[in-house]
C-alpha positions in Angstrom: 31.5 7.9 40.9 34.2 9.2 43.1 32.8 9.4 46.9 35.1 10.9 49.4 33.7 10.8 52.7 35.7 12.3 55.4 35.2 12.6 59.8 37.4 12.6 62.7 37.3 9.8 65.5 38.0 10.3 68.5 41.2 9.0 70.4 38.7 6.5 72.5 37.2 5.3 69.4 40.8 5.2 67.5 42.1 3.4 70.7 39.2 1.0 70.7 39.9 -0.1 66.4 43.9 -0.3 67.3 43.0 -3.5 70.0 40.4 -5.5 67.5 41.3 -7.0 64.2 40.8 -4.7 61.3 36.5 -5.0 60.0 35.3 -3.9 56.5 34.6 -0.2 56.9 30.5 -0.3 57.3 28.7 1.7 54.7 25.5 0.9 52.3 24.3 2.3 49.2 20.3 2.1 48.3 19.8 1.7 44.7 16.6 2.9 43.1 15.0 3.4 39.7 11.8 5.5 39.3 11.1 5.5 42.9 11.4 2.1 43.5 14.7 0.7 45.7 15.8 -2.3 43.7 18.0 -3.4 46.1 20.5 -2.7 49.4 24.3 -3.4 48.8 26.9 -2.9 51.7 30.1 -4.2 52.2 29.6 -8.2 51.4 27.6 -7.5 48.3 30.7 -6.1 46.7 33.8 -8.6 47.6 35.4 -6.1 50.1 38.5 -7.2 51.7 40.5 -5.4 54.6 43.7 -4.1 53.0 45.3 -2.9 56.2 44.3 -1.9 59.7 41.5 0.5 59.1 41.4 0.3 55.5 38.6 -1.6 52.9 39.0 -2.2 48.8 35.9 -3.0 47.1 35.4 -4.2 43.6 32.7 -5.2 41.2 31.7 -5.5 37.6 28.1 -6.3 35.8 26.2 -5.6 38.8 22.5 -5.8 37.0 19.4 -4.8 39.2 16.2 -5.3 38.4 12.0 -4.2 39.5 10.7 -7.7 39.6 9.7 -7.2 36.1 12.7 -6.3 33.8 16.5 -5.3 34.1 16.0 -1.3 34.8 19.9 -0.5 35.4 23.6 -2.2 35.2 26.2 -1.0 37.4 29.4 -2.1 34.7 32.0 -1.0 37.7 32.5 -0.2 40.9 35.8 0.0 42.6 35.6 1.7 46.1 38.6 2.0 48.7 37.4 2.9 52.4 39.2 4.5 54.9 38.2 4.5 58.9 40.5 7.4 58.7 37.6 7.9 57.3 37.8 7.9 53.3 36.0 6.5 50.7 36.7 6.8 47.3 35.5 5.4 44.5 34.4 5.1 40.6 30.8 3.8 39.3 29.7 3.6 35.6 26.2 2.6 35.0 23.7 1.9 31.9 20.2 2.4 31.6 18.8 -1.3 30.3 15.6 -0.1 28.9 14.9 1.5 25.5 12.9 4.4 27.6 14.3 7.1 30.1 14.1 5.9 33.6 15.1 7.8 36.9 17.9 6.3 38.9 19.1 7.1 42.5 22.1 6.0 44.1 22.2 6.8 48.0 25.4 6.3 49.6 25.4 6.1 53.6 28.4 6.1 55.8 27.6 6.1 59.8 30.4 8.1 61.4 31.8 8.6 64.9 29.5 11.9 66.5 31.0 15.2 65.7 28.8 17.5 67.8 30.2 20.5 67.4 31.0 22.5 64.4 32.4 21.5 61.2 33.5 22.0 58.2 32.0 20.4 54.6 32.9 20.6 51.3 32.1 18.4 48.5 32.0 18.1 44.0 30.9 16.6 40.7 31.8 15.8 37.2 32.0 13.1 34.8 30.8 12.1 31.8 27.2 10.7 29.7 27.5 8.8 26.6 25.1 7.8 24.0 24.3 3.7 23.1 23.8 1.8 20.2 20.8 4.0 19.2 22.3 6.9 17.7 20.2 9.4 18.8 22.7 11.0 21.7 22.4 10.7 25.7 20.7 13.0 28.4 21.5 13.0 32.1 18.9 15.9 33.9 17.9 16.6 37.3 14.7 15.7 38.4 12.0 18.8 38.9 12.9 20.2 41.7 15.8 18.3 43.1 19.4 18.2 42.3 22.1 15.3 40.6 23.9 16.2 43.3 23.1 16.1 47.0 24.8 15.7 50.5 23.2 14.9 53.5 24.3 15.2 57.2 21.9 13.3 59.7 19.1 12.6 57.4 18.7 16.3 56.3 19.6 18.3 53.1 22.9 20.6 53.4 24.6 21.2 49.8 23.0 20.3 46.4 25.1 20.8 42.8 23.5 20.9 39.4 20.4 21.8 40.6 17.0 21.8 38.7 17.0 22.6 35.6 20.7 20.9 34.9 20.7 19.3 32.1 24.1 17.6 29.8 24.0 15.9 27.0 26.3 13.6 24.3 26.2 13.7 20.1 25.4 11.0 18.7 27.3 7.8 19.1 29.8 10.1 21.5 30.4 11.1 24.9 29.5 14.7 26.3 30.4 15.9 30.0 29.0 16.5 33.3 30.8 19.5 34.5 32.9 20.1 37.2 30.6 21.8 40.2 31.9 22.2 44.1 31.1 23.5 47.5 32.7 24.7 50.0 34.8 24.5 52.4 31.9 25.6 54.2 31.4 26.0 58.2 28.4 24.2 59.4 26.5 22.0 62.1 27.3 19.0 64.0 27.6 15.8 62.5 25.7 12.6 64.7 25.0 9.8 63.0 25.9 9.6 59.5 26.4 11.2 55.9 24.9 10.9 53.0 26.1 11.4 49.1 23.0 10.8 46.5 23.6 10.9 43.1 19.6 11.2 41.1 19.4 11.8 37.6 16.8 11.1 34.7 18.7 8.9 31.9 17.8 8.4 28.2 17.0 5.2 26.8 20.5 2.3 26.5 22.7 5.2 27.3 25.5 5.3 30.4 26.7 7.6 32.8 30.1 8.0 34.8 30.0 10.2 37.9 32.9 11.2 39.9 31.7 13.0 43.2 33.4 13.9 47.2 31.6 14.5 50.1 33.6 15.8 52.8 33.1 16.6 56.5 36.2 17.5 59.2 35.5 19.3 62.9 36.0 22.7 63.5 39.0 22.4 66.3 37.7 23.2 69.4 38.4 25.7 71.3 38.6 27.5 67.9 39.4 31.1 67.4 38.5 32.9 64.1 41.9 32.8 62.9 42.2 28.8 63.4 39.0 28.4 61.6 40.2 30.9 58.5 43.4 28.9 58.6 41.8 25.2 58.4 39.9 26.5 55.4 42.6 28.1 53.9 44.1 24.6 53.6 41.2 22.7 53.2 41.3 24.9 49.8 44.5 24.3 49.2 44.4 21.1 49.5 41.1 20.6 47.3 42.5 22.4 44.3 45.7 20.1 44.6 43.4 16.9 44.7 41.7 18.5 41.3 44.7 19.3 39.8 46.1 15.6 40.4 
């Protein structure tokens, strides 16, 4: 799982980080399987180390979390790299342990400096689901009425991708794809508190999933005319179809 979350700081707040030593960008991520949350992981949990003033690198492997009563899911990697700026961006594989379809949910929260006035959000998916030692190919779906995909601003829904009834699978001992869906750039509300990304998918029985997904939020310049606001979307396009193309 890619997860690019971006917001502006303000030149107090910038000021403010530039006098103290550099501090592991704070973030968590809730992990859940059929409902239940198997566990909180935040910065410590996942051997994160300050690579430079306002910047984080994360890494882990074999992460396995379980109900109390068996393994339900194995996170094989995670490699994030957090930016104050702010940025994160990241990879996640994960396996289902159990020889029956379980639903997972990955919530990743990043608190942010307040943006109260407009802004501008755009985010995406893709990646990849492959089938286990079974031999009878892999399924990722959307749970009824929900979406794989979904970002949050301040606790409340904004954009969802591969909505209800999405469904990809994989052949037999193979891989199939997750494909490519975006949002955006978009205008929308303020930004307070924080943002979420969650990732929350059914997923057949010892099969694994790899998700690569961005969740991004700037501030509409302020004052800002109609032609600055075309203009920053202009490039926030540009920009976004030279990240995909990279």
């Amino acid at each position: 799982m890619r997860l690019r979350v971006y917001v502006a700081l303000s030149p107090v707040v910038v000021a403010m980080m530039a006098a103290v030593p550099a501090q592991a960008v704070p973030f968590t991520l809730d992990i859940y399987a059929d409902g239940t949350l198997l566990e909180t992981v935040d910065n410590s949990d996942l051997g994160c180390t300050d690579t430079g003033t306002f910047t984080t690198e994360c890494s882990a492997t074999d992460l396995a979390y379980s109900n109390g009563s068996y393994t339900a899911l194995r996170i094989n990697s995670i490699d994030l790299q957090l930016d104050s700026d702010p940025l994160v961006d990241g990879n996640i594989a994960v396996s289902n342990e159990q020889g029956f379809t379980q639903r997972f949910t990955f919530v990743f929260t990043l608190p942010i400096s307040s943006i109260p006035g407009a802004t501008i959000q755009s985010g995406s998916i893709s990646g990849s689901v492959a089938d286990g030692f079974e031999g009878d190919g892999a399924t990722i779906s959307a749970p009824a009425g929900e979406a794989i995909y979904q970002a949050r601003i301040d606790g409340v829904d904004t954009n969802a991708l591969h909505a209800d009834p999405a469904s990809f699978s994989a052949p037999a001992f193979d891989i199939g794809s997750i494909p490519a869906a975006s949002f955006g750039p978009l205008l929308g509300g303020p930004a307070l508190t924080n943002i979420e990304l969650e990732l929350d998918f059914y997923l057949t029985s010892f099969d694994s999933v790899q998700i690569t997904s961005e969740h991004q939020v700037e501030p509409v310049p302020e004052p800002a005319s109609g032609a600055m606001v075309a203009l920053g979307l202009a490039l926030l396009a540009a920009r976004r179809r030279t990240t995909h193309r990279g």
